[in-house]
Every structure is written in C-alpha cells, then in structure tokens.
N, C-alpha and C positions, 0 to 999 in steps of 0.2 A: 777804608779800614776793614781789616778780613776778623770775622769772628765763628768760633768753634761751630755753632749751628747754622754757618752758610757754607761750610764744606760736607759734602755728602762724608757718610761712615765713621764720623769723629761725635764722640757724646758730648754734649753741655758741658761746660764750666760746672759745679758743684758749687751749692747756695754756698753762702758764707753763713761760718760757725756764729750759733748764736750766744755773744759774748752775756746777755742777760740771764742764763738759764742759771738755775741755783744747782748746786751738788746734791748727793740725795743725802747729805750730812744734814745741810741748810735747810731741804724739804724737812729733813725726820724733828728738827729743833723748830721750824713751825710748826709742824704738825702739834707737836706737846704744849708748846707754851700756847696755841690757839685752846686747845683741849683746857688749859689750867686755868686759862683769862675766861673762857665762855662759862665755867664750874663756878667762878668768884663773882660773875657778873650774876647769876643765877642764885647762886646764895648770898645776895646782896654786899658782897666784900669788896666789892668797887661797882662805881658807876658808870653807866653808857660814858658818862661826859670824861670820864678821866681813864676810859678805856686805853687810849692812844700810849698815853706814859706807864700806864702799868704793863701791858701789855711788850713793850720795847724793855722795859726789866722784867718784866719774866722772861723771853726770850735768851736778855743773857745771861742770866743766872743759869737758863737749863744747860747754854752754851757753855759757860764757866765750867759748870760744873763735871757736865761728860767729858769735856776738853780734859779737865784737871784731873781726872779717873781713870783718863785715859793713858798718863805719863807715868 
C-alpha cells in the first residue's frame, strides 16, 4: 500500500477537519451566557449545585434571543 509521504516531492494528506470545533457564533453565546451565569452565581441568584441547568437556559435564551434579532 503506496502513501502520499513514501513518494518523494508529493505533501501529506491534510489532517481532517475538525467536525467538534464550535462557530465563532457558538463561541460569542458561551462566552455571554458564561459572563451571565458567573455574575448570578456571584450575586448569589443561583447555586454552584444548580449551575449546570441554569446555566443551559441562559445559553439559550442568549441564543433565542440574537437568533430572533436577527430576522
């Protein structure tokens, strides 16, 4: 079996795209809803322990919301 880096003057195959990577949409709506949940958890409006669920609704509310702004 002959491959790309056993024949002289031929480059590498190129890595495969990486299908996990977020948009920089998905970055910018963590970045906010992180920012929103650390401010509530800090002004005592939600708990460490119920971080997870609050934290997945703010997310898409900020989501919802730019999404819906945006049409």
């Amino acid at each position: 079996m002959s491959h790309a880096k056993d024949k002289p003057g031929q480059a590498p195959p190129a890595p495969p795209a990486e299908p996990d990577r977020l948009s920089p949409r998905q970055e910018a709506y963590l970045k906010v809803a992180k920012e929103i949940a650390v401010k509530y958890v800090e002004t005592g409006r939600i708990s460490t322990a119920a971080f997870q669920e609050a934290f997945e609704q703010i997310y898409r509310a900020v989501a919802e919301t730019v999404d819906r702004d945006r049409r």
